[in-house]
N, C-alpha and C positions, 0 to 999 in steps of 0.2 A: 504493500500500500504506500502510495507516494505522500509525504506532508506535505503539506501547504507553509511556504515560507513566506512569515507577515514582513512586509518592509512601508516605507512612510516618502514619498517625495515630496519638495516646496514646489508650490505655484504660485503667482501673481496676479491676481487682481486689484482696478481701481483701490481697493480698502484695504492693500496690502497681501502680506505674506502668509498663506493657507498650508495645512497638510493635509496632503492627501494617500490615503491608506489602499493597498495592494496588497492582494496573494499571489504566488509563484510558485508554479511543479513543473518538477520532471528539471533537464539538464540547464543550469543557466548559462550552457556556451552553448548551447542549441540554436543556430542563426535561426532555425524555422518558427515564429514566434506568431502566438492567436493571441489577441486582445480580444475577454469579453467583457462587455458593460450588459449589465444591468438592467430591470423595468425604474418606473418613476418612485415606485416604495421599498423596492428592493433590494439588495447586495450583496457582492462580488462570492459571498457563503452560496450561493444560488449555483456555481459551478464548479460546486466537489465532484459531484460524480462525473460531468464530462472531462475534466481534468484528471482524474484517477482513470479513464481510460486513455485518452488523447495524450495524456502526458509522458508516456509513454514512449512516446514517437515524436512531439513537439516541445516547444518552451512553452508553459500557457500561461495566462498572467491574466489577473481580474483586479479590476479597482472597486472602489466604494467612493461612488460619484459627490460630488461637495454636497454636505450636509446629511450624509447615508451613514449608518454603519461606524467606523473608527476612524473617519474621515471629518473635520473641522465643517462646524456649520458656519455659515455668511454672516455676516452683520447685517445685509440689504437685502432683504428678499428678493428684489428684485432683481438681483443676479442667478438667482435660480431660473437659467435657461439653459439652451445649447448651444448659444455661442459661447458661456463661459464655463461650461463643460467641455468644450473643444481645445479653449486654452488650457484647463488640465492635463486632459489627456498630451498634447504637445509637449508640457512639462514631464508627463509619464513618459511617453517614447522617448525623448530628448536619455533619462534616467538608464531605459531601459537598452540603451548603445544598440539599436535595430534599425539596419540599412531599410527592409521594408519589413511588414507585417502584416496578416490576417486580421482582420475583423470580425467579431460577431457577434452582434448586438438586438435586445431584447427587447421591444415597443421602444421607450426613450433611448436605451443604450444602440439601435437602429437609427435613430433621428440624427445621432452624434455621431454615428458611425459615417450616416450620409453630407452630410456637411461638413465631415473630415475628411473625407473623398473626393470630395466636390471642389476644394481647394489645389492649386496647381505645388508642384512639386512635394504631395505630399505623397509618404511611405507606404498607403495601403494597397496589398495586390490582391488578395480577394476579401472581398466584404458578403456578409451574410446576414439578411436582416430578416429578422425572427418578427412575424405577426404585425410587422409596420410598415407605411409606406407613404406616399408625400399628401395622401387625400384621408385626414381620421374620418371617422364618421362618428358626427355632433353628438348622439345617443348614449355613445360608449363614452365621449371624455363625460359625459356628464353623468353618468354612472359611474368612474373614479371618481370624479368632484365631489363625489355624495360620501365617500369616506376620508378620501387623501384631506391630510393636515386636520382631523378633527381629534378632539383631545381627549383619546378616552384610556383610562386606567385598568387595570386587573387585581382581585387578589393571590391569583396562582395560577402559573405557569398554563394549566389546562384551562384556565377559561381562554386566556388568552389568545392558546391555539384555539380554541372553538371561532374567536373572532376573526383569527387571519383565514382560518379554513374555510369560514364561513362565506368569506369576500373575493376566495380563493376560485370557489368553485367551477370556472371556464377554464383554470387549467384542466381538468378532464381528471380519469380514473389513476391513482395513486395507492400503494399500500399506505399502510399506516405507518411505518418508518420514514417512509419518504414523506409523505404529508407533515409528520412531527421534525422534518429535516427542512422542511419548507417552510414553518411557522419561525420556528429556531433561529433562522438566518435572519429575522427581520423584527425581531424579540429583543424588550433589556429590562433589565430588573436595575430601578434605581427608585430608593425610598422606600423598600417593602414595597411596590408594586410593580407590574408589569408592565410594558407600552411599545409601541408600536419604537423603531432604532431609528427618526429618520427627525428632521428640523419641523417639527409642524409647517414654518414658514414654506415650504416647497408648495403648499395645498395652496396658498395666496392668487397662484394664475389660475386657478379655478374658477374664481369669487367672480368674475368681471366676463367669464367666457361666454361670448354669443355668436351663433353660426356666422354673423359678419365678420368677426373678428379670426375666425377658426378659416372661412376662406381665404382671408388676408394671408394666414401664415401658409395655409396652402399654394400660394402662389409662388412666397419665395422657396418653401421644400419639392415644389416639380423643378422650381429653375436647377436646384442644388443637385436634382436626382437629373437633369437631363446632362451634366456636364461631370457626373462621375463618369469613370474612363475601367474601373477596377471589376473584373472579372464575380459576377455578383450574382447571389441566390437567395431569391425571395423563399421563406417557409411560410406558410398558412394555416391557420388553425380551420379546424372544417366547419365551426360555426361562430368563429370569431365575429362578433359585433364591433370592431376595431377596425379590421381590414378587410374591405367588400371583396366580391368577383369580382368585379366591372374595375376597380382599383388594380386591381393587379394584373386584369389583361390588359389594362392602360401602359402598365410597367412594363409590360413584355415586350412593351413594340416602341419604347422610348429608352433613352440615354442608354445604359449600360446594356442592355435588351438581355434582362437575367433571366436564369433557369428559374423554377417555379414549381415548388413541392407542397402540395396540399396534406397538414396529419391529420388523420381522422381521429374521431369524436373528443375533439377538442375545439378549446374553444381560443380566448386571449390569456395567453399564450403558450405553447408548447411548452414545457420547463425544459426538455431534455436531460431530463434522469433517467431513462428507459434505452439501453441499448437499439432497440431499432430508430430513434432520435439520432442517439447521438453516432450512430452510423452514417446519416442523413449527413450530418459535418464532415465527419472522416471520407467521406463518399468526392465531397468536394474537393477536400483539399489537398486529397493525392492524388 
């Protein structure tokens, strides 16, 4: 079984100097290196098990995006985006001394993946984006809105995964080890109670979100997605309410014109704990 080696880089923002917190398996002179990020509540604990296979045979490296996890929250909410998660990540790979690297990234960890991509001379060669894509659909971010950054407490460990499980349920059929591995990675016990790991303030772009605003950013994530150049595969959850069909035949015949994997009876989004998942990766990227 491979550990997971915790390490911390500094990044830059307007408000100054952040840490930002990473795991790392398998060889670290392994030039062949996968970055994965993460959903919007989730982190980088979310890929142990593709990393205990993949790691193997790659470098794998997962961060905990600003504000997640063991990673510094913001002072300004309003930095909670993806363009100042794209300057992190630049600080990570900068860290992580990788001529180019793999992408693969989960709803938000996809959005950063694509506007990482989407930049000229930058290092990504193939990118994978898990259950996202440049057109959300209004329904679903407002189904996150209904939970992300509300402020609610536990008194033990098990209600708590009752609540993550609960809001859990489009990732699809899981054992109960893995569901309790799922709740885990996004859990913290501080004060005698339990709570959700992540800056409340993340939930803030929610408050204000209206289909006008949601096409808006639509416009600048097709510009971003038709000017990625990087060898690219869309996955699909088979009832995701996130990413339509009509979405991702859009994507096939635009910019990077990626392969395109639908997993059944799932919904947003695939976790890839499951062997024939995370085959779907290894598939691509050898």
């Amino acid at each position: 079984m491979l550990t997971a080696r915790l390490h911390t880089v500094q990044w830059l923002s307007p408000h100054g100097l952040h840490k930002l917190a990473y795991r790392e398996w398998g060889d670290p002179d392994n030039p062949h290196v996968l970055l994965c990020v993460h959903g919007l509540t989730r982190s980088s604990a979310d890929f142990e098990a593709m990393a205990q296979d993949l790691g193997k045979d790659l470098r794998v490296v997962a961060a905990d995006m600003p504000g997640r996890g063991a990673s510094d929250w913001l002072p300004d909410a309003a930095l909670y985006g993806v363009p100042t998660y794209v300057g992190a990540c630049v600080a990570l790979v900068a860290r992580l001394n990788a001529g180019t690297l793999d992408w693969f990234g989960t709803s938000m960890g996809g959005l950063i993946g694509m506007a990482y991509a989407s930049l000229p001379n930058n290092p990504i060669r193939k990118l994978i984006l898990n259950d996202v894509g440049p057109s959300l659909n209004f329904g679903a971010l407002q189904r996150i809105g209904d939970y992300v950054g509300k402020p609610v407490r536990f008194q033990t460990l098990g209600e708590a995964r009752q609540y993550i499980r609960a809001i859990s349920q489009p990732f699809g059929p899981h054992t109960e080890s893995q569901w309790n591995e799922l709740c885990d990675s996004v859990l913290v016990e501080k004060n005698g109670h339990w709570q959700p790991h992540y800056d409340p303030a993340i939930g803030q772009a929610f408050q204000n979100l209206s289909e006008s605003t949601t096409l808006l950013h639509e416009t600048a994530l097709w510009a971003a997605f038709d000017a990625v150049k990087a060898d690219t595969l869309v996955v699909r959850g088979e009832h995701s309410d996130l990413l339509s069909k009509q979405t991702v035949a859009e994507m096939s015949q635009r910019g990077p014109r990626p392969r395109v994997i639908e997993v059944h009876g799932v919904g947003h989004a695939p976790t890839f704990m499951q062997n024939e998942q995370i085959n779907i990766v290894r598939d691509f990227l050898f």
